[in-house]
C-alpha positions as MATLAB code, in Angstrom:
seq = 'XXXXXXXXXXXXXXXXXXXXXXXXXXXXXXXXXXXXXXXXXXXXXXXXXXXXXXXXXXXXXXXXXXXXXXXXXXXXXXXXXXXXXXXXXXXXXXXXXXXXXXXXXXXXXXXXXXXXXXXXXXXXXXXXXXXXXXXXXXXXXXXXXXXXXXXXXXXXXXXXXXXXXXXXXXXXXXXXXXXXXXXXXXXXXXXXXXXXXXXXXXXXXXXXXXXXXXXXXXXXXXXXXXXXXXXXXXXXXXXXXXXXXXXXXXXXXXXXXXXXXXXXXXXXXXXXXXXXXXXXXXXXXXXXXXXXXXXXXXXXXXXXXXXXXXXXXXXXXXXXXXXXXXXXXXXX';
ca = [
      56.761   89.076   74.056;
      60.032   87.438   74.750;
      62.002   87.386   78.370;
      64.544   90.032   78.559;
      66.755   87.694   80.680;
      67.288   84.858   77.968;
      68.783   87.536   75.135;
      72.594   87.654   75.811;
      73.565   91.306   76.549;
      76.681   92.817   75.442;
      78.425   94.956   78.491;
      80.955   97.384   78.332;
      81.877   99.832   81.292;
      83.600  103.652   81.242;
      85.313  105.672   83.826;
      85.611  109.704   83.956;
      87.140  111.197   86.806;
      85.119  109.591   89.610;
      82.248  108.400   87.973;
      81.667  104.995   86.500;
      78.945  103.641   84.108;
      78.088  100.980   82.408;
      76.681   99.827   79.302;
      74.672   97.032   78.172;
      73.085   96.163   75.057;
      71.023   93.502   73.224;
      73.037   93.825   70.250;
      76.950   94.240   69.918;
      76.732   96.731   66.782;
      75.223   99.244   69.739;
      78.426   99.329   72.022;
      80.100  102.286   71.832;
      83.122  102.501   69.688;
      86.468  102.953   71.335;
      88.748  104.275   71.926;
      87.059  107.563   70.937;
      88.149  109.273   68.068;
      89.718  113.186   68.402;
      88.321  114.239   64.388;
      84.934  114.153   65.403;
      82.657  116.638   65.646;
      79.774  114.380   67.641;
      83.108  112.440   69.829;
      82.579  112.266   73.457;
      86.223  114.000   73.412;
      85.008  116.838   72.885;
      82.551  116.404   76.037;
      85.318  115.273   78.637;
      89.501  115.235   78.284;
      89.715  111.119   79.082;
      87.237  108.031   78.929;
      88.773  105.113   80.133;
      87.327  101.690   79.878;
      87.750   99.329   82.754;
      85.840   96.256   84.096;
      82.419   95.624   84.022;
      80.669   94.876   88.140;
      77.570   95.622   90.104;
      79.167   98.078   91.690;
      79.430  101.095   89.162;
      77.607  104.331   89.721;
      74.907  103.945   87.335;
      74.347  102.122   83.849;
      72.317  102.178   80.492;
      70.439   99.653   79.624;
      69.671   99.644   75.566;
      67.269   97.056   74.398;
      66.811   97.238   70.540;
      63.531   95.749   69.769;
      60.954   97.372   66.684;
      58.586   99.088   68.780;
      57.876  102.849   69.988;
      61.015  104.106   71.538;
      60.403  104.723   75.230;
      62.947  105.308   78.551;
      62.994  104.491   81.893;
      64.724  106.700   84.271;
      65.598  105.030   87.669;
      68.732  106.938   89.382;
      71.002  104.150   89.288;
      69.709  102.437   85.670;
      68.845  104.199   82.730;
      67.321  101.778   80.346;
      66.457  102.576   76.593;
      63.618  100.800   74.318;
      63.819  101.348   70.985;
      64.632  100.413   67.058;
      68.165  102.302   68.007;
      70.432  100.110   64.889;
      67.486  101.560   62.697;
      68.143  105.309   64.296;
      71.956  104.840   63.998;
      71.855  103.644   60.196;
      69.242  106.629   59.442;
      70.921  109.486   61.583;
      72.119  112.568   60.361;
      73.526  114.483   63.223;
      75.307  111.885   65.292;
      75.777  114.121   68.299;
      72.180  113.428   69.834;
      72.783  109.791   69.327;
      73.483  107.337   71.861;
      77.079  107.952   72.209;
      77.547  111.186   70.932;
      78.571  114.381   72.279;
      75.146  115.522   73.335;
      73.053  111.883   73.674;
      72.028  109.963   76.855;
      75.673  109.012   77.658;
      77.017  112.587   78.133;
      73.989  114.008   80.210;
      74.112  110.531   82.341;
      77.159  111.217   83.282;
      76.796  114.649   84.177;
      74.252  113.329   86.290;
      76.938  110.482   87.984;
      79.515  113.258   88.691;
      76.904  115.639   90.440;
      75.333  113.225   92.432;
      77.654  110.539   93.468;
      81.309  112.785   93.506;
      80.180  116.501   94.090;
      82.178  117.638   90.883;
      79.941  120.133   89.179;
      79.955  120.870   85.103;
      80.357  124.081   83.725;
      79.467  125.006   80.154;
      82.769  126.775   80.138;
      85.796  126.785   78.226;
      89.049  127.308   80.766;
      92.786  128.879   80.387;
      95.337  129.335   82.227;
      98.162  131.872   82.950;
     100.837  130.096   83.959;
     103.199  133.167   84.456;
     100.268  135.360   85.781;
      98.622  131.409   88.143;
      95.243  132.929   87.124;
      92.072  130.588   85.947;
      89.952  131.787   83.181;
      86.838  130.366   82.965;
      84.724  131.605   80.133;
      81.271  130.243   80.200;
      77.979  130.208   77.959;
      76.253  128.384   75.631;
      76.949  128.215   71.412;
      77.786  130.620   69.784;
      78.407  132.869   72.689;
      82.178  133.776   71.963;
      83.508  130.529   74.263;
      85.711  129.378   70.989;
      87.003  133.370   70.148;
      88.295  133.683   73.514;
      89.581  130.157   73.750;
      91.570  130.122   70.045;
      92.553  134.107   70.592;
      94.292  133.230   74.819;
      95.882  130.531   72.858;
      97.971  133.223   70.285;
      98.343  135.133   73.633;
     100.256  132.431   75.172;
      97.653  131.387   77.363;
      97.394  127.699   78.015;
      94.139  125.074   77.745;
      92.529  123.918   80.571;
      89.255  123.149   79.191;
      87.569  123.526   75.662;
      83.851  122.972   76.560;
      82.970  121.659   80.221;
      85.344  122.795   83.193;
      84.931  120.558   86.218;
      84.996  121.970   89.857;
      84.701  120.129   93.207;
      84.469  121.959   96.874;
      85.550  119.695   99.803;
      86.152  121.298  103.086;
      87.084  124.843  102.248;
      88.794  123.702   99.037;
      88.599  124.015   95.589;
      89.533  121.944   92.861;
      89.419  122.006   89.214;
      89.812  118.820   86.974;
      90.939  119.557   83.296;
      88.068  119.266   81.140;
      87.822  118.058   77.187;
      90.853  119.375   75.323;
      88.882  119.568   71.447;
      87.010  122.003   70.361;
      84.379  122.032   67.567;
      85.270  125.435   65.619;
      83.187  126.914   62.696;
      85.482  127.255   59.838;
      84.201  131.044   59.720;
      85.946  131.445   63.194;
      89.151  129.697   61.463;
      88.729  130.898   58.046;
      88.404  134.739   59.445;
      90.069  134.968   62.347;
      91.813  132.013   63.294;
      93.723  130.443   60.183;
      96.761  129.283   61.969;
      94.279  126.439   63.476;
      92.645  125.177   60.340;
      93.460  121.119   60.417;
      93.744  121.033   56.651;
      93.581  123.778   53.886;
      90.636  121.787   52.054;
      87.078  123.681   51.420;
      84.851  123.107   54.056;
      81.823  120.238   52.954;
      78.961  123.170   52.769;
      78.990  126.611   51.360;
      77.683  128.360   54.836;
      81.282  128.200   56.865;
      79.543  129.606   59.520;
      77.114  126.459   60.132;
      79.915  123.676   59.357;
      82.017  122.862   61.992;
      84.716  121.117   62.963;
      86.720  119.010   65.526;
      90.144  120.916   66.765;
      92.579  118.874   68.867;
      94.401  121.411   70.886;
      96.226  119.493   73.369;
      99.448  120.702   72.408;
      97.865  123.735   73.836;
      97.397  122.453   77.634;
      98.279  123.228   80.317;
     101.145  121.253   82.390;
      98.531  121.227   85.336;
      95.833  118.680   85.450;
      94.434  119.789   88.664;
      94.468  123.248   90.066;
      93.836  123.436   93.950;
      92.937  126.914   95.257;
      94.568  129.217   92.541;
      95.308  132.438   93.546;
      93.289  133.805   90.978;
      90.125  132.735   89.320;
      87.853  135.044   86.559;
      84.688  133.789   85.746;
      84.020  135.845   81.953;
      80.438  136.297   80.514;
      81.659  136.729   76.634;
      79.776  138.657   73.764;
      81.564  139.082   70.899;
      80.771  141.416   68.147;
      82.565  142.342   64.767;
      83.930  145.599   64.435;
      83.469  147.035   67.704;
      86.699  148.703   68.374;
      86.947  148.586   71.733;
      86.429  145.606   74.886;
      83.513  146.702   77.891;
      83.515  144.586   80.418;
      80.342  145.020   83.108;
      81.641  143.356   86.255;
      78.728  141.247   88.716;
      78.344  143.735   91.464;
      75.075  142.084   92.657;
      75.243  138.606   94.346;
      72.333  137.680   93.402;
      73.229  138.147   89.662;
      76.394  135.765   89.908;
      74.034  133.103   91.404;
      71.530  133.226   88.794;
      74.068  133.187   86.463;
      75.747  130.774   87.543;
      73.206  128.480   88.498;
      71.482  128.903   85.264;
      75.103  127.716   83.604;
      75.607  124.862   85.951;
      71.587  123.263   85.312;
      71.636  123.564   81.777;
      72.867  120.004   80.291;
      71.692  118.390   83.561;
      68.446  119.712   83.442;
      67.610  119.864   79.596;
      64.873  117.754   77.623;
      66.490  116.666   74.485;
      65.851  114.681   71.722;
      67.400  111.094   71.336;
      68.129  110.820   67.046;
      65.136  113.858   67.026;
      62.732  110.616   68.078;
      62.939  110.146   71.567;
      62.322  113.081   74.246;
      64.245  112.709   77.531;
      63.304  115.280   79.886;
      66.962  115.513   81.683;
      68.195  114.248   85.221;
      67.812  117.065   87.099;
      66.015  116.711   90.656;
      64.805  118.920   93.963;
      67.552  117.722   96.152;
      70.395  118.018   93.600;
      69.301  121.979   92.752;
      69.354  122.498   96.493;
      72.919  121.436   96.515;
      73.824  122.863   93.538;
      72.532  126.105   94.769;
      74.904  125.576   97.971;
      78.143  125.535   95.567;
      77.692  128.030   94.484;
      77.384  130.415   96.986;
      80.431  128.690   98.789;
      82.211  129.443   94.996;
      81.202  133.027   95.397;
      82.823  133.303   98.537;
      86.420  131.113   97.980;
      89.109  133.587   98.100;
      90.121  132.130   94.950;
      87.369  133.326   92.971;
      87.951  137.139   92.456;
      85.773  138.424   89.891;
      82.619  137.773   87.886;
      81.774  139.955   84.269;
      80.176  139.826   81.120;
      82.544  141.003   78.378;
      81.958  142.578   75.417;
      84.081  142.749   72.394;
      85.698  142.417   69.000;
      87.498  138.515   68.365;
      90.598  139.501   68.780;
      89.988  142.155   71.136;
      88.432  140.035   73.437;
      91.345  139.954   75.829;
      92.814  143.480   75.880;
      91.517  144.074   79.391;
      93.272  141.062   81.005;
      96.883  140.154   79.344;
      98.947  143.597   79.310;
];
């Protein structure tokens, strides 16, 4: 055994929108890279639109502690310290999807800061992709999981002249009787089938994609030519909340509008708790059984009502339709 407190520790500390964290490792290889690269498909960018790095204190919202010694990997949750135990330079060296690593898109530092915004700022995550109609002032928020028909709708409001507020998680704070929505990430990983197919006027590059199955390979789309002028949107006048499924061939676009309050909550809710909430696997080694806690569903249950009943927020449906079909029903 050796004392923790005599290994130097290598500190780095973040910042994004409200919340700030901080890192600390026993080795310097284990520091995130930055700045963050945009061509990535396991990039944090892709998680949240800006990551800024300021100083290191005692007084950020919470931190992660990695240790990297050969042993078992285990972690310690404790609300305002995350720390990790582990052979992690051996998992980095020998991992072959780098978005459930420690720094990628979906590892410990993207759900730990879901966690930070929820609990410390109020702003609640979306798994949506957002656009806006800046001749129209209307919010469309698209939301579901992959390979629900977020990217279709996203890349196909784009041609339409519709601008990007959000690619992948839309950000939305309530504070006395008003709502406000930060811009979220602004790239977008994209199956080259969705490119190749439908969408060819985004393809990066006209190379082959690296596998045969286009529909498995992805890859990372900067669209930030795309965004909007507005960063923050306080009480639009209009906000849609879209439930896509998209189909090939179907000739025409069904949408099924939320009638029942109780169905927007459970939707909702079930959106809102997913990445918080989650057990995932850290480099397919390490189970962490998510952040999620009594107190925070309580209050996440509360915004959402109040959501549901902000005259901004005027309607709630699942959609059903062809790719580029998928907006018929709204941009006339």
């Amino acid at each position: 055994m050796y004392d923790i407190k005599k290994i130097p520790m290598y500190q780095k500390a973040f910042k994004i929108l409200k919340a700030s964290i901080g890192i600390r490792t026993t080795k310097k290889e284990l520091l995130p890279p930055f700045p963050f690269s945009h061509h990535q498909v396991h990039s944090l960018l892709t998680d949240f639109k800006e990551i800024k790095e300021i100083k290191y204190s005692e007084s950020l919202d919470g931190v992660i502690e990695v240790r990297d010694r050969p042993q078992y990997p285990h972690f310690v949750f404790q609300r305002k310290k995350v720390l990790l135990n582990g052979p992690f330079l051996k998992f980095n060296k020998k991992a072959v999807d780098m978005r459930f690593s420690l720094w990628g898109n979906q590892g410990i530092f993207f759900h730990y800061v879901l966690y930070l915004l929820e609990k410390y700022h109020s702003i609640y995550n979306f798994h949506a992709c957002g656009l806006f109609d800046r001749i129209k002032n209307v919010l469309y928020i698209i939301m579901g999981g992959s390979g629900s028909g977020k990217t279709v709708f996203l890349l196909e409001g784009i041609h339409k002249g519709l601008k990007v507020f959000s690619t992948e998680t839309l950000h939305c704070q309530i504070k006395k009787g008003n709502i406000k929505f930060y811009m979220g990430p602004l790239v977008d990983n994209v199956r080259y089938g969705n490119l190749i197919h439908h969408f060819p006027q985004f393809l990066p590059s006209k190379e082959t994609p690296p596998h045969a199955d286009v529909w498995k390979e992805k890859v990372a789309i900067n669209l930030s030519s795309y965004k909007s002028v507005h960063e923050k949107l306080i009480n639009p006048p209009k906000v849609l909340i879209l439930f896509p499924r998209v189909e090939e061939g179907r000739k025409h676009t069904h949408l099924n509008p939320y009638k029942n309050k109780d169905q927007c909550v459970l939707s909702l809710f079930r959106n809102l708790s997913q990445k918080i909430s989650e057990t995932f696997l850290l480099y397919n080694q390490l189970p962490i059984p998510g952040f999620d806690n009594e107190e925070m569903a309580a209050k996440r249950l509360q915004f959402i009502q109040t959501l549901l009943e902000h005259p901004s927020l005027t309607q709630v449906t699942s959609v059903l339709s062809a790719p580029t079909k998928c907006w018929e029903k709204f941009l006339k």
